[in-house]
DRENLUMDREN-12113 format. One record per residue (C-alpha): y, z, x; residue number from 1. Coordinates in steps of 0.25 Angstrom, whole numbers. Example, Ala and Ser with C-alpha at 12.3 -4.5 7.8 and 13.67 -1.06 7.14 Angstrom:
// DRENLUMDREN-12113
pt north = -18; up = 31; east = 49; pos = 1 .
pt north = -4; up = 29; east = 55; pos = 2 .
//
This chain:
// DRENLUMDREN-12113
pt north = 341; up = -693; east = -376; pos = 1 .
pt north = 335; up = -680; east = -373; pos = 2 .
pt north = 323; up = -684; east = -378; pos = 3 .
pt north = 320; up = -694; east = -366; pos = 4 .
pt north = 318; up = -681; east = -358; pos = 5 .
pt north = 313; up = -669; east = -369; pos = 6 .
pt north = 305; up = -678; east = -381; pos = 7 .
pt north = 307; up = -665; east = -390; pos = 8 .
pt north = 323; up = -668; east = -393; pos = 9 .
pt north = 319; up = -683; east = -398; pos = 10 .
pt north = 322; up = -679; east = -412; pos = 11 .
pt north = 330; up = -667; east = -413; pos = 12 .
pt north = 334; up = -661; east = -429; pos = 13 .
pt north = 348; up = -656; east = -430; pos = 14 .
pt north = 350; up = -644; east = -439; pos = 15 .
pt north = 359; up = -645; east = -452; pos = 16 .
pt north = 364; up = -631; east = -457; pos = 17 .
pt north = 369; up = -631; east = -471; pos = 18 .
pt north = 369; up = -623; east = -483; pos = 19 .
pt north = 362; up = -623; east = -496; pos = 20 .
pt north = 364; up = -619; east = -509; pos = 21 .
pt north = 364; up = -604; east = -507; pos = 22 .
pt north = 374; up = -607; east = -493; pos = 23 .
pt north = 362; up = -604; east = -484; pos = 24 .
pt north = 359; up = -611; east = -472; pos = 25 .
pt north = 350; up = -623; east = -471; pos = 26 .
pt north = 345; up = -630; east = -461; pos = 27 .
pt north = 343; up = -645; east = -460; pos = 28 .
pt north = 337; up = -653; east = -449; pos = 29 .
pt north = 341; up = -666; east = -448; pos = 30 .
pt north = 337; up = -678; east = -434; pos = 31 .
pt north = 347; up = -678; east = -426; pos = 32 .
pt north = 356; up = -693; east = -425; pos = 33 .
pt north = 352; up = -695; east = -411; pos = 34 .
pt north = 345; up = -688; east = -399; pos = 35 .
pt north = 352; up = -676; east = -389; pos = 36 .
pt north = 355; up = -684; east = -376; pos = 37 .
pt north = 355; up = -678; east = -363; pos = 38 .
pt north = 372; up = -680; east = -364; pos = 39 .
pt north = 370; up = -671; east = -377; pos = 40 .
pt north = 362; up = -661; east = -368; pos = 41 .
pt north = 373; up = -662; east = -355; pos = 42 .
pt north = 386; up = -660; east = -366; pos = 43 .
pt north = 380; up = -651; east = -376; pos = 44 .
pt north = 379; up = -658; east = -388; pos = 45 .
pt north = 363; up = -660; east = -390; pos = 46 .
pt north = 364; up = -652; east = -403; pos = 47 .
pt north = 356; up = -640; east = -395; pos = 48 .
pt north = 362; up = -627; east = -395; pos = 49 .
pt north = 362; up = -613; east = -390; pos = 50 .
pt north = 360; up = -607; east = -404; pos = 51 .
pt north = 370; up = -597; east = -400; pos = 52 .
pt north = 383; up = -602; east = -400; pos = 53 .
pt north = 391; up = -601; east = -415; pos = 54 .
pt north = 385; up = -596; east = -427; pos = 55 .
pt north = 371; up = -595; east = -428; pos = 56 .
pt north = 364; up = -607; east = -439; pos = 57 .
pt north = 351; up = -612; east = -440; pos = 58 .
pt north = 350; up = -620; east = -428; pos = 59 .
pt north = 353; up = -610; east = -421; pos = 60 .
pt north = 345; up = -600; east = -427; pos = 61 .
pt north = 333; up = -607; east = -424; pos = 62 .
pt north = 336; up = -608; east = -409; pos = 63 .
pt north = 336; up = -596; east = -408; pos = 64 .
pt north = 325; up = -592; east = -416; pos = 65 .
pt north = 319; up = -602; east = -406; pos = 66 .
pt north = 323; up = -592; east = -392; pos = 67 .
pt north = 328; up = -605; east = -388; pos = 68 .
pt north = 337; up = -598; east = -381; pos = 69 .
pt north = 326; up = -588; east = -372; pos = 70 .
pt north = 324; up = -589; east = -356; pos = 71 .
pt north = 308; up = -590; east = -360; pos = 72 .
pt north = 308; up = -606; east = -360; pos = 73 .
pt north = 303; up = -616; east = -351; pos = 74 .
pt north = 314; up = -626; east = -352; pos = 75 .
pt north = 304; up = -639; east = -357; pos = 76 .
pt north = 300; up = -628; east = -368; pos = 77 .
pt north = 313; up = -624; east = -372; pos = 78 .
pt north = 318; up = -640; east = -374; pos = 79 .
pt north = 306; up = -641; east = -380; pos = 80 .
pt north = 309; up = -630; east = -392; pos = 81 .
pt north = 324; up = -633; east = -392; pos = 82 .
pt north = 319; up = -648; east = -397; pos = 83 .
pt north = 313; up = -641; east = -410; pos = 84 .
pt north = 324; up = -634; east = -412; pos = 85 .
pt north = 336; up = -642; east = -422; pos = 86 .
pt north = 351; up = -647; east = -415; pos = 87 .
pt north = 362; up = -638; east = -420; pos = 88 .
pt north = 370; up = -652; east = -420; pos = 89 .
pt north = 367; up = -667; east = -420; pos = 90 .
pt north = 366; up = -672; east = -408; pos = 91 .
pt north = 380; up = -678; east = -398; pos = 92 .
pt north = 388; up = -671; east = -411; pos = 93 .
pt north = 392; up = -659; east = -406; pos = 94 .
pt north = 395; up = -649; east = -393; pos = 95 .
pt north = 386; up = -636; east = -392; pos = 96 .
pt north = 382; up = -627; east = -380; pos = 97 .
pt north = 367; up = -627; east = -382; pos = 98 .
pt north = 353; up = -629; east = -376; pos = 99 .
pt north = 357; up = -643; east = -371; pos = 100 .
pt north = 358; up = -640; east = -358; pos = 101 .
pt north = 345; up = -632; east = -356; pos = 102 .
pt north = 339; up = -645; east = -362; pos = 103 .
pt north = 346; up = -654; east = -351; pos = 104 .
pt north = 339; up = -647; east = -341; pos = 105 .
pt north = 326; up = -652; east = -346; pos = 106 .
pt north = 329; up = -666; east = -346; pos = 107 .
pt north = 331; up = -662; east = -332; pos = 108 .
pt north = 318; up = -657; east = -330; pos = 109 .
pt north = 311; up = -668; east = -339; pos = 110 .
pt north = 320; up = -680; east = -332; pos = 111 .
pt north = 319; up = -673; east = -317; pos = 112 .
pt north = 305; up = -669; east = -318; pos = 113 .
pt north = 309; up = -656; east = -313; pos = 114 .
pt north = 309; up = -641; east = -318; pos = 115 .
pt north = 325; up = -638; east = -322; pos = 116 .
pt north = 325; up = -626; east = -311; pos = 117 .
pt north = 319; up = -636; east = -299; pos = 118 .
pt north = 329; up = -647; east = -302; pos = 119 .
pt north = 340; up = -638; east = -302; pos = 120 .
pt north = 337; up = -634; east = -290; pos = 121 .
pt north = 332; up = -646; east = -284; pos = 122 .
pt north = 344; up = -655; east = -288; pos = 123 .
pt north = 355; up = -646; east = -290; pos = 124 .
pt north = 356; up = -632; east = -283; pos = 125 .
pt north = 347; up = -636; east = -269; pos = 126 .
pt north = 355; up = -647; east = -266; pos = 127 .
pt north = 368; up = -638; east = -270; pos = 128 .
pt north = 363; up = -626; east = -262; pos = 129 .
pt north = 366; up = -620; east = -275; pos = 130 .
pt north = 354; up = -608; east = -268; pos = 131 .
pt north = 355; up = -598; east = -280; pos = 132 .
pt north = 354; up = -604; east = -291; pos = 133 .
pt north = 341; up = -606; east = -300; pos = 134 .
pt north = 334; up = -600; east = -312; pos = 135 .
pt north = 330; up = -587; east = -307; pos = 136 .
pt north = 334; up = -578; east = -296; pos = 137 .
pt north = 324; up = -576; east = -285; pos = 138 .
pt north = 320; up = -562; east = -284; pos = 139 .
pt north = 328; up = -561; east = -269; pos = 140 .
pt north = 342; up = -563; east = -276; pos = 141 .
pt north = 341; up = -557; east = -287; pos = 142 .
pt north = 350; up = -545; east = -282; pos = 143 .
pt north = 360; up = -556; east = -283; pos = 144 .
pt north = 359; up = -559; east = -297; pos = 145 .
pt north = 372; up = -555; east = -305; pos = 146 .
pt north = 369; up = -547; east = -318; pos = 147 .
pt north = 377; up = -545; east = -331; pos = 148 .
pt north = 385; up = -532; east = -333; pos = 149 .
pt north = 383; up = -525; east = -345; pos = 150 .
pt north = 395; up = -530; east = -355; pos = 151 .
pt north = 408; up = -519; east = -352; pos = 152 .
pt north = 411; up = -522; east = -369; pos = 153 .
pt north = 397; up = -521; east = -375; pos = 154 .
pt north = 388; up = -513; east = -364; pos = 155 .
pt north = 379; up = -526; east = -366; pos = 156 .
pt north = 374; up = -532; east = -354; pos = 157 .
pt north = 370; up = -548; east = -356; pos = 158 .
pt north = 358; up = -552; east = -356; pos = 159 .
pt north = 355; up = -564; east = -345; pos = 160 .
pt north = 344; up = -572; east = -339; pos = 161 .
pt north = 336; up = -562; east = -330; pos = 162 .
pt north = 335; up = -569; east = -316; pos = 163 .
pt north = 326; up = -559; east = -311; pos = 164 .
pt north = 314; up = -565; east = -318; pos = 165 .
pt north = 309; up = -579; east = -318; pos = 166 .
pt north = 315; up = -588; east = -327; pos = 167 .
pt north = 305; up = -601; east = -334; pos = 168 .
pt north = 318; up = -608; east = -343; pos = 169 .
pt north = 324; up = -617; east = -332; pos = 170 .
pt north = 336; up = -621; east = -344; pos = 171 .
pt north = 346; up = -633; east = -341; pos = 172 .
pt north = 356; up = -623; east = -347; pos = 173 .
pt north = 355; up = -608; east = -343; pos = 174 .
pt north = 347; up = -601; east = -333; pos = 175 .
pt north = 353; up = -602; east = -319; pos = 176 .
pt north = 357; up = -593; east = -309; pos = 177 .
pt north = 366; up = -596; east = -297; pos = 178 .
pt north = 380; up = -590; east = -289; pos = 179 .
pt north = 393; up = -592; east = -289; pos = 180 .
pt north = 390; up = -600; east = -276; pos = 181 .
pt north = 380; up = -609; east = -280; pos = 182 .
pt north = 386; up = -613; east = -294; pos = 183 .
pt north = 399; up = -614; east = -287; pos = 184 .
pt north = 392; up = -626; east = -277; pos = 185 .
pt north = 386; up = -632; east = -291; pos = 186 .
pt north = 400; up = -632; east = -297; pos = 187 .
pt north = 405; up = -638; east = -285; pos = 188 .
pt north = 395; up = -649; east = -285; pos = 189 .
pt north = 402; up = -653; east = -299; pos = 190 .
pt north = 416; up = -654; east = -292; pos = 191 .
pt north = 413; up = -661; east = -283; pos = 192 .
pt north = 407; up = -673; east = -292; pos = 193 .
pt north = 392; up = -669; east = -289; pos = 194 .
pt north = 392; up = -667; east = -275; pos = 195 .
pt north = 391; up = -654; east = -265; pos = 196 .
pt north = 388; up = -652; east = -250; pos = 197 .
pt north = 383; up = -666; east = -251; pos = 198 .
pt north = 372; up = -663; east = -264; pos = 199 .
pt north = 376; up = -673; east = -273; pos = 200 .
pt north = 370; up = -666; east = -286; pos = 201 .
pt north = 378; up = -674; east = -296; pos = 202 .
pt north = 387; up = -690; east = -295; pos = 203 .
pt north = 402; up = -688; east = -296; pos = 204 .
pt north = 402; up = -698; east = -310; pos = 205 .
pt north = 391; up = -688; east = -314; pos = 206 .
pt north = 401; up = -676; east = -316; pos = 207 .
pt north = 412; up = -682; east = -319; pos = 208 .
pt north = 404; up = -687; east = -331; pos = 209 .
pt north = 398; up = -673; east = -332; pos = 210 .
pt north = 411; up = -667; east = -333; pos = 211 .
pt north = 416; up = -676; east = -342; pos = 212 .
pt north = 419; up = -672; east = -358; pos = 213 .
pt north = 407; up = -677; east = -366; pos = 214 .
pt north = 410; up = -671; east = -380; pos = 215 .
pt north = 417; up = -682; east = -387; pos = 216 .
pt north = 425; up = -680; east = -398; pos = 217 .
pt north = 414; up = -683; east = -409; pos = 218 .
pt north = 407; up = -671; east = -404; pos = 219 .
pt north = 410; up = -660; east = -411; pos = 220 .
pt north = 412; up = -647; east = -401; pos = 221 .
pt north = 413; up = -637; east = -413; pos = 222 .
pt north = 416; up = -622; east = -410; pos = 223 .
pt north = 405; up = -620; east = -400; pos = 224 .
pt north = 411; up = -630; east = -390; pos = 225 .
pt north = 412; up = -618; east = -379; pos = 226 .
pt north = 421; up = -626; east = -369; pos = 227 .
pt north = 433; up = -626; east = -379; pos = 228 .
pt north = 446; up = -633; east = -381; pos = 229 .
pt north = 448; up = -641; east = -369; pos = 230 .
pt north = 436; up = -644; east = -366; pos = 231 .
pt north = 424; up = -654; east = -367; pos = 232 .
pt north = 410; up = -655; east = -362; pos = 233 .
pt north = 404; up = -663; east = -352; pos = 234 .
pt north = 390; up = -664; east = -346; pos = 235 .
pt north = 387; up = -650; east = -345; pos = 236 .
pt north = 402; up = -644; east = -343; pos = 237 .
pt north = 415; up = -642; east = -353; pos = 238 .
pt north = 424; up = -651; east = -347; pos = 239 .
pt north = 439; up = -648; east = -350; pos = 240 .
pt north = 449; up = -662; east = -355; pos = 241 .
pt north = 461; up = -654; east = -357; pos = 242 .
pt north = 471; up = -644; east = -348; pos = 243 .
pt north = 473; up = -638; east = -362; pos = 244 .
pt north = 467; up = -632; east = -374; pos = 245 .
pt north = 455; up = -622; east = -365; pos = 246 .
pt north = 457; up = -609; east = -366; pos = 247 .
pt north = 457; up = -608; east = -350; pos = 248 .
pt north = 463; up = -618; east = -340; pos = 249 .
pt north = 457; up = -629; east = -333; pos = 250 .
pt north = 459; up = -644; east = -330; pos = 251 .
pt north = 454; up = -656; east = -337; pos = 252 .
pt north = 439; up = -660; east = -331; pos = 253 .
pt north = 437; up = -647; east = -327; pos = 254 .
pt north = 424; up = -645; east = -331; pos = 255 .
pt north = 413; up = -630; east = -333; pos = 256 .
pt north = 403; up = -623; east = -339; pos = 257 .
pt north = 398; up = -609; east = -339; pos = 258 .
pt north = 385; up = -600; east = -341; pos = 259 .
pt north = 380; up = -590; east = -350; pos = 260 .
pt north = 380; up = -578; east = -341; pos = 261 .
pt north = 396; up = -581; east = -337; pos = 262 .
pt north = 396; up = -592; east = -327; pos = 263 .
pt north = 407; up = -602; east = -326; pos = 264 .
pt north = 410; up = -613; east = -318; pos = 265 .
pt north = 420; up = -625; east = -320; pos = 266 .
pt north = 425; up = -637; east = -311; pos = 267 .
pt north = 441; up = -642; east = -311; pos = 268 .
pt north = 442; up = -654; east = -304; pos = 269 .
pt north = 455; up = -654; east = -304; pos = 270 .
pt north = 459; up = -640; east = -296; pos = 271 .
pt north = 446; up = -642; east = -288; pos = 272 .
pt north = 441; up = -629; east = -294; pos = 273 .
pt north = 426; up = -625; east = -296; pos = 274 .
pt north = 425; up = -611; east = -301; pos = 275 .
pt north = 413; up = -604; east = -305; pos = 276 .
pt north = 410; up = -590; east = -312; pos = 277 .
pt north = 398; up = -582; east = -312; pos = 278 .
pt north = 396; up = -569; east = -319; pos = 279 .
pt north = 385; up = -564; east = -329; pos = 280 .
pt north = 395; up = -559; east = -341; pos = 281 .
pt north = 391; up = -570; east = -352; pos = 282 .
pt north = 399; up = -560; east = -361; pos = 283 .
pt north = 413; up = -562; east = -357; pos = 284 .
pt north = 411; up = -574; east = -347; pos = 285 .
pt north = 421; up = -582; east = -355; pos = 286 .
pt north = 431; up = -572; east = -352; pos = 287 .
pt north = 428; up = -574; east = -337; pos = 288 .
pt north = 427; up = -588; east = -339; pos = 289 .
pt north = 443; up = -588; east = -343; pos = 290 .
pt north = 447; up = -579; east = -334; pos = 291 .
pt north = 441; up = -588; east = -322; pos = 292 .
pt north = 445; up = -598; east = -326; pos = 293 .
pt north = 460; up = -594; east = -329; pos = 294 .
pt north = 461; up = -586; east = -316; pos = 295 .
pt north = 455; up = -599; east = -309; pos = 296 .
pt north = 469; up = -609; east = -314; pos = 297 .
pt north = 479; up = -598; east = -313; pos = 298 .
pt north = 476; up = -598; east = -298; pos = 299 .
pt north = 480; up = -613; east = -297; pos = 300 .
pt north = 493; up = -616; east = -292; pos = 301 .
pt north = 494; up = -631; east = -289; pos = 302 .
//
């Protein structure tokens, strides 16, 4: 249980929208059947969402009447204020994109005894000499910081995390900064079952559990489920089951993910192939995404 690590998800309330009699929504809070566990966190199905994705009800209203979704937290504070907030769904029952993530990496604080951004980089980008990745750019490079264009359909240029100031909200979910380089040297660690150079980050039974589908069929995935047909979800990754059904190629285990900005990643086992895309155009990065990824298997021969 998530509870052994945060106290304040213990006795989480699920909201119920219905109607009444005048067909106005109404908002019921019921317990929750059992506790989010750390499983629920890693494969998205906590109950916790982004209060963005679909239409807009009450459980989602009141995330974000909550700024749940601002850069001004301290990630202990933020858990703390998600935990008062109701699930969008029973937990185990169903797959959304949400907070989960950003939650998992204070069970990492709470379980390490560390600060999210020192684990990080003691555990996982030192020993992969992963040298420019972090919360924050140091004032040196920021003349290497990639910026968003303005949009060439609206004139609208996105708004981003600004690296140039110093950031507090060390999330499991969003905040990093990194290259092509060092992501790519993290994705590689992946592929090769845990292991680059020698730094042995992760076991090889650990990722392939990982990278495993975890969304069983009594989970429902509903509209939002964002890797599509094809696809399930592991640990952390869409993992794909089938050659066919996506609307772009790819090979069954192959697994990915992706960020807000525009970054993409995924690892085929099978071809040996561990692409990685970084850009900052969060507006048309699925069009990118496709186009990569499309490019990438047309160019395979045998």
């Amino acid at each position: 249980p998530v509870s052994k690590y945060i106290p304040e998800f213990k006795d989480m309330k699920v909201g119920v929208e219905s109607a009444d009699a005048e067909g106005k929504p109404v908002l019921t809070l019921v317990d929750a059947k059992r506790q989010i566990t750390v499983q629920d966190l890693l494969r998205h199905t906590s109950g916790l969402t982004y209060g963005v994705l679909g239409p807009l009800n009450a459980v989602k209203k009141m995330y974000k009447d909550a700024d749940i979704f601002s850069q001004k937290w301290v990630l202990a504070d933020f858990c703390r204020a998600l935990a008062k907030l109701p699930l969008q769904y029973q937990p185990g029952t169903t797959w959304e994109y949400g907070h989960s993530t950003d939650v998992l990496g204070r069970v990492v604080e709470v379980a390490s005894g560390q600060a999210l951004d020192g684990f990080l980089a003691e555990r996982i980008f030192e020993p992969l000499k992963m040298v420019d990745t972090g919360f924050q750019v140091p004032p040196a490079k920021l003349d290497r910081l990639a910026q968003p264009m303005p949009d060439v359909y609206t004139g609208k240029t996105p708004e981003l995390i600004d690296f140039s100031k110093s950031q507090t909200f060390f999330a499991g979910g969003h905040g990093l900064v990194s290259t092509a380089g060092d992501y790519l040297r993290f994705a590689q660690m992946l592929a090769n079952g845990g292991e680059l150079e020698g730094a042995r980050i992760l076991g090889p039974r650990t990722v392939e559990y990982m990278s495993s589908n975890h969304v069983n069929p009594q989970i429902d995935k509903g509209p939002a489920f964002l890797p599509g047909p094809g696809y399930g979800f592991g640990l952390g990754f869409a993992t794909r089951i089938d050659r066919g059904q996506s609307e772009w190629p790819g090979s069954p285990g192959d697994f990915y993910w992706a960020g807000y900005a525009g970054t993409y990643f995924w690892i085929d086992p099978e071809e040996e192939l561990v692409p990685v895309l970084m850009s900052q155009e969060p507006l048309r990065r699925q069009y990118y995404r496709v186009q990569l990824r499309n490019l990438v298997y047309q160019a395979i021969l045998k």
